[in-house]
Backbone of each chain as ProteinMPNN parsed JSONL, in Angstrom:
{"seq_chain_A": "XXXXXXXXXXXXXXXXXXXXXXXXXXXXXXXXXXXXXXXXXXXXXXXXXXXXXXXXXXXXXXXXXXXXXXXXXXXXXXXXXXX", "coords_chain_A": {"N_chain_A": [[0.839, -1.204, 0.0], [0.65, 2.085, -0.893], [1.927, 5.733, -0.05], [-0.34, 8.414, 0.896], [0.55, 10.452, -0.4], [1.812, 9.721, -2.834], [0.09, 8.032, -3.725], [-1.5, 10.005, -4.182], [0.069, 11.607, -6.218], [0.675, 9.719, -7.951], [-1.744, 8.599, -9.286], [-2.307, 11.274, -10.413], [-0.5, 11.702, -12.191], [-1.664, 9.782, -13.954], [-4.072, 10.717, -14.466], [-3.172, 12.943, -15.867], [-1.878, 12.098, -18.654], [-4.137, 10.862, -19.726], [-5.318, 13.028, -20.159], [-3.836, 14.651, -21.975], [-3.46, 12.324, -24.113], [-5.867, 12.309, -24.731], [-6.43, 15.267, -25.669], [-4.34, 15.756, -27.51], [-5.384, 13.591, -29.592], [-7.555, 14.375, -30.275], [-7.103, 16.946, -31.717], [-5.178, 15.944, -33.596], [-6.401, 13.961, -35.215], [-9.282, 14.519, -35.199], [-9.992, 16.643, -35.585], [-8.982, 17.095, -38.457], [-11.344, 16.353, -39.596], [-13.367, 18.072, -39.409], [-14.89, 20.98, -39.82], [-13.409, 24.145, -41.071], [-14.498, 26.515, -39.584], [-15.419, 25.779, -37.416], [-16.421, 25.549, -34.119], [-14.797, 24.411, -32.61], [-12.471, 24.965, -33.558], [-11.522, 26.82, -32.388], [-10.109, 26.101, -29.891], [-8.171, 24.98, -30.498], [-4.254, 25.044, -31.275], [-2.783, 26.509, -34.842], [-2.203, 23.642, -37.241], [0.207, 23.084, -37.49], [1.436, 23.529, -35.631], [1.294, 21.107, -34.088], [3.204, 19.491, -34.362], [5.479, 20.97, -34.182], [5.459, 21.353, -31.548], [5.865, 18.796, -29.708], [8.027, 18.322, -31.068], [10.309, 20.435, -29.981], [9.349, 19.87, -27.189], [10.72, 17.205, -26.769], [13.484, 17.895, -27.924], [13.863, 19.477, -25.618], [13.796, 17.804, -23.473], [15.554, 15.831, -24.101], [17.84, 17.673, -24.137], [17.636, 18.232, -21.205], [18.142, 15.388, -19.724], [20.357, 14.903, -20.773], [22.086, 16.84, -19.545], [21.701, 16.149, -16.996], [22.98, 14.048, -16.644], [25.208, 14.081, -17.538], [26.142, 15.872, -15.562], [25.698, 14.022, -13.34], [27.847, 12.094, -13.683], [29.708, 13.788, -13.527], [29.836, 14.582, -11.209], [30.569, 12.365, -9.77], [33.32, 11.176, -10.487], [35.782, 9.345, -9.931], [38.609, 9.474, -8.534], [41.747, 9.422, -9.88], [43.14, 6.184, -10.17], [46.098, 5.066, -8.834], [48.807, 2.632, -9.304]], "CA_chain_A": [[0.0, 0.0, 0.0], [1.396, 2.969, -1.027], [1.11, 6.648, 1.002], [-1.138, 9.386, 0.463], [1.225, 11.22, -1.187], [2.234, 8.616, -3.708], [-1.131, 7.769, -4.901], [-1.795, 11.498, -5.033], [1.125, 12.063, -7.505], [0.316, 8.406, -9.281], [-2.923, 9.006, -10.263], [-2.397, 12.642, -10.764], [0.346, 11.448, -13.605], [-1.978, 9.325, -15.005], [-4.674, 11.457, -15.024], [-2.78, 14.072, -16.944], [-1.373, 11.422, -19.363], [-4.641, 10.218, -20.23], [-5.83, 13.965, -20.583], [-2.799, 14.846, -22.877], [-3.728, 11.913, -24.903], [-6.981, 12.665, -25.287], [-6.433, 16.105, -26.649], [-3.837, 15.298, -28.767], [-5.832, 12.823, -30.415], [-8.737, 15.229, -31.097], [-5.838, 17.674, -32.264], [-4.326, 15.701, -34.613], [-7.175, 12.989, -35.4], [-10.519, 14.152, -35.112], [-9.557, 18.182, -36.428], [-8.974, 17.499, -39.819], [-12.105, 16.223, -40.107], [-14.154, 19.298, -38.753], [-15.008, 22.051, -40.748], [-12.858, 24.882, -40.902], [-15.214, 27.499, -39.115], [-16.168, 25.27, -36.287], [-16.058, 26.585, -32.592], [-13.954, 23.719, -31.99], [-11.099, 25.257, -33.695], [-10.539, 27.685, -31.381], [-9.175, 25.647, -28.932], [-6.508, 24.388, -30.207], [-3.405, 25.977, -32.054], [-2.755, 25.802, -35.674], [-1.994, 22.23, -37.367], [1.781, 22.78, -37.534], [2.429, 22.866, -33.829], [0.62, 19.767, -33.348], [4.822, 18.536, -34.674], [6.525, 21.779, -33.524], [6.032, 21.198, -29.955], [6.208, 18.005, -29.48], [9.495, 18.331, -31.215], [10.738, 21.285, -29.359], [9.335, 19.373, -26.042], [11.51, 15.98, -26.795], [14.616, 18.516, -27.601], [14.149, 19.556, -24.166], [13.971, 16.526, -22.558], [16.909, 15.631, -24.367], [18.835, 18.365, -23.437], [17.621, 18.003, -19.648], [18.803, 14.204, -19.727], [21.859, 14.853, -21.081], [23.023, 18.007, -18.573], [21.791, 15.234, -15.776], [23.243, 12.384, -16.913], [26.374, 14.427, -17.358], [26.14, 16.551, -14.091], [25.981, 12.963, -11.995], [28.872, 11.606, -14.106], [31.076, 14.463, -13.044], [30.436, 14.455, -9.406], [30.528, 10.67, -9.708], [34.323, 10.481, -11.352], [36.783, 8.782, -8.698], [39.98, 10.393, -9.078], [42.824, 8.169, -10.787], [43.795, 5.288, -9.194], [47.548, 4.643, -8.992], [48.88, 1.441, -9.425]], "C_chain_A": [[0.872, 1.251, 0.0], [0.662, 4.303, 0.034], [0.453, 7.378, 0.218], [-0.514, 9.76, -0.766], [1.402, 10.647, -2.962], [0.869, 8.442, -4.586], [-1.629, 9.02, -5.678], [-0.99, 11.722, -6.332], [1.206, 11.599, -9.039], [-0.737, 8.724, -10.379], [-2.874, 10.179, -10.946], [-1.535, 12.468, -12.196], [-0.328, 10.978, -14.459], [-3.104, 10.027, -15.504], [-4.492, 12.451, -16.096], [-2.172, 13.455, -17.866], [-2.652, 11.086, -20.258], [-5.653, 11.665, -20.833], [-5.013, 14.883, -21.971], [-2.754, 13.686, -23.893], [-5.008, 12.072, -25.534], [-6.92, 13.969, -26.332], [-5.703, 16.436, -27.089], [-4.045, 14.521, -29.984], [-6.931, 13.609, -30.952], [-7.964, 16.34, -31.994], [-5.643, 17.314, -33.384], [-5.342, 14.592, -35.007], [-8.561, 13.577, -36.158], [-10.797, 16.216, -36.17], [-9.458, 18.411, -37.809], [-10.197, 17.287, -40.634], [-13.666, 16.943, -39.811], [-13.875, 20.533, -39.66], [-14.296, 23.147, -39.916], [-13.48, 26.232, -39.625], [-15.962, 27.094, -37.914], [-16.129, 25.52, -35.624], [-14.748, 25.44, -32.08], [-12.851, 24.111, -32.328], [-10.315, 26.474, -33.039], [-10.29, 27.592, -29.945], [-8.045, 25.118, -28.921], [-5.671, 25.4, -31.35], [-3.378, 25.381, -33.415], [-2.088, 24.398, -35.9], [-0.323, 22.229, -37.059], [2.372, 22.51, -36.26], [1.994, 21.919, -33.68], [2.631, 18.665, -33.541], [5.448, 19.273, -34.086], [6.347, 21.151, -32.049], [5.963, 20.236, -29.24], [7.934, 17.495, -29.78], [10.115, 19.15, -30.329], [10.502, 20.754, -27.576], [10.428, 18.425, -25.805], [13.087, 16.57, -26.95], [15.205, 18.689, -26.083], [14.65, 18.845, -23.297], [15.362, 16.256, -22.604], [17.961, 16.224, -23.63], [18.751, 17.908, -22.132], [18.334, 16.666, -19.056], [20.36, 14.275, -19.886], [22.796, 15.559, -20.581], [22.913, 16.714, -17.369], [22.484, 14.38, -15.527], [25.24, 12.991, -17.022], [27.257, 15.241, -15.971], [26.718, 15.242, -12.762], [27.357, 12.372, -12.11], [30.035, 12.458, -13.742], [31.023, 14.405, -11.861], [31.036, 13.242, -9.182], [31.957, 10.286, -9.457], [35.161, 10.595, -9.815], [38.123, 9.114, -9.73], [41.043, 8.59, -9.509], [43.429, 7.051, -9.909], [45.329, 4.886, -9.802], [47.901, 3.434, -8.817], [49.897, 1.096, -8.99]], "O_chain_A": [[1.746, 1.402, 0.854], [-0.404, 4.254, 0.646], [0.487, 7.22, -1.002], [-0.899, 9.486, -1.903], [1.096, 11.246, -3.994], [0.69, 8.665, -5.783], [-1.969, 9.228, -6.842], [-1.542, 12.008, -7.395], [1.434, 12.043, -10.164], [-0.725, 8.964, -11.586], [-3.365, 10.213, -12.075], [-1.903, 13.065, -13.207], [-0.132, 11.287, -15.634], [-3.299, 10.083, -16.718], [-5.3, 12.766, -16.97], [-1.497, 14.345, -18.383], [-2.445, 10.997, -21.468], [-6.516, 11.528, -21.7], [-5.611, 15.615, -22.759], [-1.917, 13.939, -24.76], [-5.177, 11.973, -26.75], [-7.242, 13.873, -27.517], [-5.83, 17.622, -27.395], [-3.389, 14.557, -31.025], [-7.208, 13.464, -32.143], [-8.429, 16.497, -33.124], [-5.834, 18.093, -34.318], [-4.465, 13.796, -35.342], [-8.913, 13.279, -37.3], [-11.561, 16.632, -37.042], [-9.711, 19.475, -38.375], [-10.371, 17.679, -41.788], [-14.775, 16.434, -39.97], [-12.784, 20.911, -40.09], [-14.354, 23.277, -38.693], [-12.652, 26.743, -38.87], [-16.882, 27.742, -37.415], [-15.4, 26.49, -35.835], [-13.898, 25.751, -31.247], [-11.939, 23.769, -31.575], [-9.164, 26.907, -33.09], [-10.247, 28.466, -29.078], [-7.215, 24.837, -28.056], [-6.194, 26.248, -32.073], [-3.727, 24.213, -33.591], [-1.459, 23.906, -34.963], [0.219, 21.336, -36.408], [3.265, 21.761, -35.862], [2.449, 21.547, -32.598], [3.02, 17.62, -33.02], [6.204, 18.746, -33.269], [7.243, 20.464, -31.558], [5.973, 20.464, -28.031], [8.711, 16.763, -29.167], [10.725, 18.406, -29.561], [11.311, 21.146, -26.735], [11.131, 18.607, -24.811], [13.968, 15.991, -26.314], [16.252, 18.348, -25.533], [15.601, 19.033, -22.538], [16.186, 16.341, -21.693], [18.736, 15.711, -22.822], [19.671, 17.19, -21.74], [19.03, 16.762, -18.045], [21.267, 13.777, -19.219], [23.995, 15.371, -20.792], [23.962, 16.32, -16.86], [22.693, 13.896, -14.415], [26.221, 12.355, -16.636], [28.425, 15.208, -15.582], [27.534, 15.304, -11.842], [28.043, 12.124, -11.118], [31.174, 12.0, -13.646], [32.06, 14.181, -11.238], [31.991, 13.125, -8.415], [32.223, 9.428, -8.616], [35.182, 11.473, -8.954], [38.441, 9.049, -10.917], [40.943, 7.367, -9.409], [44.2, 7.284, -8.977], [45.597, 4.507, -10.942], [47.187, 2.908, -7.963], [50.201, -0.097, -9.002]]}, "seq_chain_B": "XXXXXXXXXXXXXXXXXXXXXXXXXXXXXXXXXXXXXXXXXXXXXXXXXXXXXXXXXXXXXXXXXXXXXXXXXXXXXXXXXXXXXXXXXXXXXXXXXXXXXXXXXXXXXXXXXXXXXXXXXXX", "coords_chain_B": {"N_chain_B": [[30.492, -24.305, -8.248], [30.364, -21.004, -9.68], [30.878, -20.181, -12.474], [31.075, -22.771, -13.484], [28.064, -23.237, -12.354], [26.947, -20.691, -13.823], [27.201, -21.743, -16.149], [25.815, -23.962, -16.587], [23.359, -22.431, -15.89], [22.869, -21.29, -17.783], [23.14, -23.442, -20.807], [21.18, -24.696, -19.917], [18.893, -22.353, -19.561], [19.353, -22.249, -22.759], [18.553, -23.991, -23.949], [15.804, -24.454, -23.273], [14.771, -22.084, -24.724], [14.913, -23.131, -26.905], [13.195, -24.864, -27.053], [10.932, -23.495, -26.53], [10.911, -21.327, -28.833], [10.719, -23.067, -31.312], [13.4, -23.421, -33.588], [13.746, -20.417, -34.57], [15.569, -19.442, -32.338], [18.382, -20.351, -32.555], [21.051, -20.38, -31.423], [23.619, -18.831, -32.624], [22.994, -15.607, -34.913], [20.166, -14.973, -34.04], [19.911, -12.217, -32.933], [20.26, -10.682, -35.403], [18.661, -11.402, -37.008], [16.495, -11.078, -35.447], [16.783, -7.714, -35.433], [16.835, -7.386, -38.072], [14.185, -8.331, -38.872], [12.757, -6.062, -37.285], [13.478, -3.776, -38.751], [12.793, -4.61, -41.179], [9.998, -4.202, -40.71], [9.657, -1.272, -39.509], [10.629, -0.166, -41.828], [8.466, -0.522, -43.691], [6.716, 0.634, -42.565], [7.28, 3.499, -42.583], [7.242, 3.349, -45.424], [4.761, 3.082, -45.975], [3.277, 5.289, -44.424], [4.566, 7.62, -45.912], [3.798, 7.446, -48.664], [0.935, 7.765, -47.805], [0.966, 10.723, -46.713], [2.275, 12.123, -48.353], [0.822, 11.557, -50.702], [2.564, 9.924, -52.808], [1.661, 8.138, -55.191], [-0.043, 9.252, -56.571], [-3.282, 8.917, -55.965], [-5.138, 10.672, -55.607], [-5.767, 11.216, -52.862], [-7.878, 11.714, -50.299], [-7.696, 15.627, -48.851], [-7.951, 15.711, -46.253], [-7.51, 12.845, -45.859], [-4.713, 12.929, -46.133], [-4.089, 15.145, -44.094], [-4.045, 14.09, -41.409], [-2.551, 11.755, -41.954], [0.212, 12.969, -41.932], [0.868, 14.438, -39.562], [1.489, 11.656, -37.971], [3.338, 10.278, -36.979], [4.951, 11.781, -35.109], [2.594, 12.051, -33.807], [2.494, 9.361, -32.823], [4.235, 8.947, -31.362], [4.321, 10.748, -29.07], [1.66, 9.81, -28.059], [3.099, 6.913, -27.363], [4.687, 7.947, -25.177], [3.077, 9.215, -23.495], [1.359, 6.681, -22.681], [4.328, 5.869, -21.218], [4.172, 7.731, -19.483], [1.785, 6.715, -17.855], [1.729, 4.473, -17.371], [3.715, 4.622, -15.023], [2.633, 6.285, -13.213], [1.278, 5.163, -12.809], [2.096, 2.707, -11.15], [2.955, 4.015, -9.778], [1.309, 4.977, -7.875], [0.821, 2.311, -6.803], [2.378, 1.503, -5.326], [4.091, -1.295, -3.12], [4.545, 0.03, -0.471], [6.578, -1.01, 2.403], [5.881, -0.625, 5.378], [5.526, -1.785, 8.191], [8.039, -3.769, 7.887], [9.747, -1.685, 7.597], [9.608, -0.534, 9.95], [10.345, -2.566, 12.01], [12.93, -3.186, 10.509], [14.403, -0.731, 11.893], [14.147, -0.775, 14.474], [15.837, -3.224, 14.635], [17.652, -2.41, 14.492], [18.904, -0.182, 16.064], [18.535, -1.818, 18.342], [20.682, -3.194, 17.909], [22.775, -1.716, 17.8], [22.381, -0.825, 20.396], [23.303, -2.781, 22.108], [26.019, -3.232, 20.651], [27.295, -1.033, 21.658], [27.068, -0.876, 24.443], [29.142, -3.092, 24.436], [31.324, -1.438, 24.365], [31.578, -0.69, 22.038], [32.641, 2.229, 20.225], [30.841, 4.67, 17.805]], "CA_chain_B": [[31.234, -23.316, -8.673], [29.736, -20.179, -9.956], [31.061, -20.156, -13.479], [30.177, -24.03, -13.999], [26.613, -22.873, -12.415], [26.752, -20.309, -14.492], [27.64, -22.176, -17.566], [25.059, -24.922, -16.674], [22.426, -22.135, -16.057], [23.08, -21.007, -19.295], [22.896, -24.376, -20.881], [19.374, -25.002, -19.513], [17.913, -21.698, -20.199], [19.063, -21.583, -24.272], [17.882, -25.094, -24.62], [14.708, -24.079, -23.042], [14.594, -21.251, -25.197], [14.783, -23.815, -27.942], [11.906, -25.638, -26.802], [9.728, -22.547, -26.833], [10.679, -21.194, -30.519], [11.514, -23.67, -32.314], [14.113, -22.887, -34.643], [13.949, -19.164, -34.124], [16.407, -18.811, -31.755], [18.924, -21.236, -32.582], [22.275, -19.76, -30.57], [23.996, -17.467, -32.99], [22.236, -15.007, -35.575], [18.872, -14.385, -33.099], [20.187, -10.632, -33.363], [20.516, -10.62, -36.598], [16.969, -11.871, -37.503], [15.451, -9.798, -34.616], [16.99, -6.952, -35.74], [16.432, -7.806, -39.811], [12.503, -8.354, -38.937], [12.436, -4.952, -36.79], [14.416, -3.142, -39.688], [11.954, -4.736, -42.23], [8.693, -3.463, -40.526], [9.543, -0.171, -39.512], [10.808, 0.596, -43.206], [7.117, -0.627, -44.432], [5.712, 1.126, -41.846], [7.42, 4.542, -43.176], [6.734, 3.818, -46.587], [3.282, 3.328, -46.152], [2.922, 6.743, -43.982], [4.805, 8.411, -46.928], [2.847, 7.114, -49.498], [-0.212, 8.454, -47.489], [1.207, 11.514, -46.069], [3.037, 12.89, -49.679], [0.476, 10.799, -51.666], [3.535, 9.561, -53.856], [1.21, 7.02, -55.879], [-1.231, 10.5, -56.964], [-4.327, 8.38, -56.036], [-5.749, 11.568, -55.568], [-6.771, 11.288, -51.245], [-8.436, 14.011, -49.81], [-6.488, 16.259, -48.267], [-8.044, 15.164, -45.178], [-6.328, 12.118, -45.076], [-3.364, 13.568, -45.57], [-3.556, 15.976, -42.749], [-4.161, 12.643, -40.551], [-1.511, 11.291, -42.347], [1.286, 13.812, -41.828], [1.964, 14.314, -38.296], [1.605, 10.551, -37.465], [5.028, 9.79, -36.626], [4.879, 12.767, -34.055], [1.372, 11.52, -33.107], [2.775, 7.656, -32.082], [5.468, 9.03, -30.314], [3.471, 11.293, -28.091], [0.924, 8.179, -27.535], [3.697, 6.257, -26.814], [5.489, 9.164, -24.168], [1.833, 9.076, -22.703], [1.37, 5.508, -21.806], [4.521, 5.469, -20.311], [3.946, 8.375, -17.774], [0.661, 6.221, -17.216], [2.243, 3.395, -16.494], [4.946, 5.359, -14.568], [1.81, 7.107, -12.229], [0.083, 3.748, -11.964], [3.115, 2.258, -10.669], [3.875, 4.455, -7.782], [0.175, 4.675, -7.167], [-0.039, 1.319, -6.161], [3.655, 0.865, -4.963], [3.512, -1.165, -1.868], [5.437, 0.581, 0.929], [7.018, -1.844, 3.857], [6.085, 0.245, 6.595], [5.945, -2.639, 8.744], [9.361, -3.59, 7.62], [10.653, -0.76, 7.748], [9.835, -0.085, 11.187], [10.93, -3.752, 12.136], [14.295, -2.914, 10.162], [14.489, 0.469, 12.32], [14.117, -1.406, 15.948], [16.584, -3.862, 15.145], [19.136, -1.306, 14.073], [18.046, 0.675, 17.471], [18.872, -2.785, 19.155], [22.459, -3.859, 17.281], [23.545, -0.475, 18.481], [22.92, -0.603, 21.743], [24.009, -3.532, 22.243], [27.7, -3.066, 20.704], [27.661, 0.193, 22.838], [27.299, -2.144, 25.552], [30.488, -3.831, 24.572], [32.285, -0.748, 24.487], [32.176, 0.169, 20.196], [32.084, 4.168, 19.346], [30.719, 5.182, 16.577]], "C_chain_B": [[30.491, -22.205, -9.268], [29.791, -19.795, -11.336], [30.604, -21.313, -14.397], [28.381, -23.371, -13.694], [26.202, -22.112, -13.47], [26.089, -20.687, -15.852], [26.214, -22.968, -17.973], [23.675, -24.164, -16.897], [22.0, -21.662, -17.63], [22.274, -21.729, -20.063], [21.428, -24.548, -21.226], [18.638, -23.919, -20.05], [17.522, -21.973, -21.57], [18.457, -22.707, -24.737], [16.0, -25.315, -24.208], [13.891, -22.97, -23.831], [14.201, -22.127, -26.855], [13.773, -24.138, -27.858], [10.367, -24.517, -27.138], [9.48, -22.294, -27.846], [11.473, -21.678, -30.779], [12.54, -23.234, -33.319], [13.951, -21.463, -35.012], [14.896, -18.571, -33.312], [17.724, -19.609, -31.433], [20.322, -20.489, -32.295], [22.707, -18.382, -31.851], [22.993, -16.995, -34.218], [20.829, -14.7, -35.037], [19.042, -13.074, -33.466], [19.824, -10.261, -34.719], [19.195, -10.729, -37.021], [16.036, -10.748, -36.922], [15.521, -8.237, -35.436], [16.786, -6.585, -37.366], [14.695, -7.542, -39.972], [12.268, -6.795, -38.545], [12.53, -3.794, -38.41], [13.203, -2.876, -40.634], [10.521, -3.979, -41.842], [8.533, -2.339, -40.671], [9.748, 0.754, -41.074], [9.203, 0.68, -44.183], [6.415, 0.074, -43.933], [5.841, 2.728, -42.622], [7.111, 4.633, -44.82], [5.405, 3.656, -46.684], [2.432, 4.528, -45.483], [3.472, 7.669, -45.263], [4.298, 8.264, -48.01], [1.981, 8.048, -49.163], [-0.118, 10.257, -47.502], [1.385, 13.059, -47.651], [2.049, 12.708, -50.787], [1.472, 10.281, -53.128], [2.953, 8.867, -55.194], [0.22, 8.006, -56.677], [-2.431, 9.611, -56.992], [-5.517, 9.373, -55.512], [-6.74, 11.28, -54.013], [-6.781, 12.144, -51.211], [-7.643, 14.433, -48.767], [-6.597, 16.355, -46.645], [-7.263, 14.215, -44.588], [-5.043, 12.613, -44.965], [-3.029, 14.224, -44.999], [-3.345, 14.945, -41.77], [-2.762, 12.415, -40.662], [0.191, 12.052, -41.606], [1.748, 13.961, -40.316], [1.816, 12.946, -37.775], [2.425, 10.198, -36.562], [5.204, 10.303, -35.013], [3.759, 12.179, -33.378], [1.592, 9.803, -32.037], [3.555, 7.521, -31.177], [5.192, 9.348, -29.704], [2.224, 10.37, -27.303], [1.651, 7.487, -26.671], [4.596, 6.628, -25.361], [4.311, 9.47, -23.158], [1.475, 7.951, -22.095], [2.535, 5.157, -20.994], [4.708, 5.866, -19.0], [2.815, 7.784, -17.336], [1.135, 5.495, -16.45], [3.177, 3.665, -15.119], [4.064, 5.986, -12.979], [0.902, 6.096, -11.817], [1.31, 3.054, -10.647], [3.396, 2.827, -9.551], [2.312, 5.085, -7.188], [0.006, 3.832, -6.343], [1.684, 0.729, -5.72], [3.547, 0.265, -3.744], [5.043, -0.829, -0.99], [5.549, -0.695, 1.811], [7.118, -1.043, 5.316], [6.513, -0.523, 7.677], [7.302, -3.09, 8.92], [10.22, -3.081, 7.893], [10.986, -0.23, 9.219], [10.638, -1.362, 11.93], [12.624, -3.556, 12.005], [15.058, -2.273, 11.143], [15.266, 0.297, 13.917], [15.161, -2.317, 15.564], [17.783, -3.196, 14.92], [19.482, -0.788, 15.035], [19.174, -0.892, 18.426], [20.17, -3.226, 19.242], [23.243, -2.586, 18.228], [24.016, -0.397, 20.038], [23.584, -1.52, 22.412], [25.49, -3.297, 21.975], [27.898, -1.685, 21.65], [28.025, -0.125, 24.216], [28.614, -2.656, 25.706], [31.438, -3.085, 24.271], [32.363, -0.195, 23.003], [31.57, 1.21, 20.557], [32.044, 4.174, 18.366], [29.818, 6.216, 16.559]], "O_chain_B": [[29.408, -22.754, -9.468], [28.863, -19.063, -11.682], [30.049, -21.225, -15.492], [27.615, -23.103, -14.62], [25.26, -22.517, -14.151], [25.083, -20.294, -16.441], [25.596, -22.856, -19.032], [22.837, -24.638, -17.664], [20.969, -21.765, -18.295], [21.116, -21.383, -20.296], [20.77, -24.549, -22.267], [17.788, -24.173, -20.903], [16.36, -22.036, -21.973], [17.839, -22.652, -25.8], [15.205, -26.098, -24.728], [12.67, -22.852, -23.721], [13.388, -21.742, -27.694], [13.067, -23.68, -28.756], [9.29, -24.706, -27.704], [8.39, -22.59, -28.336], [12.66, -21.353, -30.726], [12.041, -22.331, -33.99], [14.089, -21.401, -36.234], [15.146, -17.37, -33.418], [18.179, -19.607, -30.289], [20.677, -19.881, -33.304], [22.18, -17.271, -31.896], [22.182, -17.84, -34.597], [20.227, -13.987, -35.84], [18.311, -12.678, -34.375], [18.959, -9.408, -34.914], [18.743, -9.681, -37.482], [15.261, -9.941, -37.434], [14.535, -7.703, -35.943], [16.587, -5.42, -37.709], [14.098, -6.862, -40.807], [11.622, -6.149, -39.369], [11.566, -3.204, -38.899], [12.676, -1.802, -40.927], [9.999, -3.221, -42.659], [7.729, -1.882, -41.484], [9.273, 1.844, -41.391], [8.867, 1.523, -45.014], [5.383, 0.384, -44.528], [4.853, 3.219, -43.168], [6.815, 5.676, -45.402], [4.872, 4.198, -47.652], [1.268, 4.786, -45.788], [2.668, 8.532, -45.616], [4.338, 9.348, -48.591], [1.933, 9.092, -49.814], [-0.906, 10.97, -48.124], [0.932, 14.188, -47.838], [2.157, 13.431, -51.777], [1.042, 10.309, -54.281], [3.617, 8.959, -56.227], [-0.398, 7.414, -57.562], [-2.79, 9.414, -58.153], [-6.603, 8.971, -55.093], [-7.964, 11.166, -53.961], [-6.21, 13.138, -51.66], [-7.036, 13.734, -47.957], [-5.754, 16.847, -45.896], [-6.609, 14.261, -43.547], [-4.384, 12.713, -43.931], [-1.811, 14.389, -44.929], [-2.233, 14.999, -41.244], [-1.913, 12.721, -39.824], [1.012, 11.469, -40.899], [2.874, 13.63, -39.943], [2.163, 13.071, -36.6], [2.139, 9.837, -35.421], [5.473, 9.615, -34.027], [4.002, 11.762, -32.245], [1.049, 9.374, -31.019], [3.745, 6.592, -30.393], [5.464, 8.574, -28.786], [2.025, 10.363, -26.088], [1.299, 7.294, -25.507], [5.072, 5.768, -24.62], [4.586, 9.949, -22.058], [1.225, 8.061, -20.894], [2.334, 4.338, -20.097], [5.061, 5.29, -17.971], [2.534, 8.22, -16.219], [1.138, 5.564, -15.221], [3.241, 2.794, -14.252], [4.645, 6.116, -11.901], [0.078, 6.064, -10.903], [1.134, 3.051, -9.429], [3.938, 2.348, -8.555], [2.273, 5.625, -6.083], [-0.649, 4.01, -5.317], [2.005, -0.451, -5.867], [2.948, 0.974, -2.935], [6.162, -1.341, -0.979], [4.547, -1.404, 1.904], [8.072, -0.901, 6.081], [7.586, -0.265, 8.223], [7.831, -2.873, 10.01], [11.291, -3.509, 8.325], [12.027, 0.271, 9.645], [11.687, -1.019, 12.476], [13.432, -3.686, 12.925], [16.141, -2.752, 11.478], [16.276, 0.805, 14.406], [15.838, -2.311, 16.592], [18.876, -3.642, 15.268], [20.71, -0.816, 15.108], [20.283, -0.778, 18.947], [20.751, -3.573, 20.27], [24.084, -2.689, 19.121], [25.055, -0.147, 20.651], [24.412, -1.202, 23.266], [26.233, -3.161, 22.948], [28.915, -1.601, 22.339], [28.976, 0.245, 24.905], [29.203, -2.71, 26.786], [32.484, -3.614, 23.894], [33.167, 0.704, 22.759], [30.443, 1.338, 21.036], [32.99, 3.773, 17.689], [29.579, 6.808, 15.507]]}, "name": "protein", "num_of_chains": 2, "seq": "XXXXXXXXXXXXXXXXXXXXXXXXXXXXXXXXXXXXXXXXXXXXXXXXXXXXXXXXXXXXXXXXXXXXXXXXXXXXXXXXXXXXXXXXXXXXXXXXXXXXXXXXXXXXXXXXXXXXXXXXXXXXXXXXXXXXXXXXXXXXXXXXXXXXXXXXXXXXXXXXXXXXXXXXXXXXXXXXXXXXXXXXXXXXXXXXXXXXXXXXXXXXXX"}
């Protein structure tokens, strides 16, 4: 059994996973097949970001991974061992 | 010995592995195949989004599908970057804690201590 906290955070991830799939799929799915002048299109941004910022998100990540992953590796490094 | 165990566990698994797929995973080239089949899909998979996407074949789709079509790629990856923060928020939803355990752990740590203190260790 996990704590409060934990489930709070769990669910809360998946909730927003399953809400970020949802309207990405109406985005990029259900949008092209809705008339231009519909009310629905002014909720979401034009078609092109539906790639820009998913690209520009996964850059991020990238980058963020790769300062971390390099950040731990330098505190990490054990000085030279002499032989 | 730990290298015979090894060797033996070995042994047993790949011939168990045999038993499952037959002639699929016959010791060397597995990679090779795996990686040959993967290779082969994903290339069909892109030429059949570029087909759609570019309409290369001019079968004249509506330009509907090909909005569909076009960010796909982006679309499967974001799907796929979504199920696994699901999985990721299910997972420590339902993680089970050892409180019990832990407190158990806690008291006998509590106990070791005082004990060697007893027999004179500082730490």
């Amino acid at each position: 059994q996990a704590t409060g906290a934990d489930q709070a955070v769990g669910f809360g991830l998946v909730a927003f996973s399953l809400l970020l799939f949802a309207y990405y799929s109406v985005w990029v799915v259900v949008l092209p097949f809705v008339d231009g002048d519909h009310v629905l299109n002014k909720y979401f941004l034009p078609r092109e970001y539906s790639v820009i910022l998913p690209g520009v998100a996964a850059l991020a990540l990238l980058l963020f991974v790769g300062t971390f992953i390099t950040a731990v590796m330098w505190k990490n490094r054990s000085p030279k061992k002499v032989d | 010995e730990k290298t015979v165990g090894g060797l033996m566990y070995g042994k047993r698994l790949s011939s168990l592995l045999q038993v499952v797929f037959p002639g699929e995973l016959a010791a060397e080239g597995v990679i090779m195949t795996k990686l040959m089949q993967w290779l082969f899909g994903v290339s069909l998979l892109a030429v059949v989004w570029a087909l759609t996407a570019y309409d290369l074949l001019d079968l004249n789709l509506p330009q509907t599908y090909r909005d569909v079509a076009w960010p796909m790629p982006a679309y499967l990856l974001v799907s796929f970057g979504c199920y696994s923060l699901a999985v990721i928020g299910y997972r420590v939803a339902t993680f089970n804690d050892c409180e019990e355990a832990s407190r158990e752990l806690r008291m006998h740590i509590k106990e070791a201590r005082e004990d060697l203190r007893k027999k004179g260790l500082r730490f």
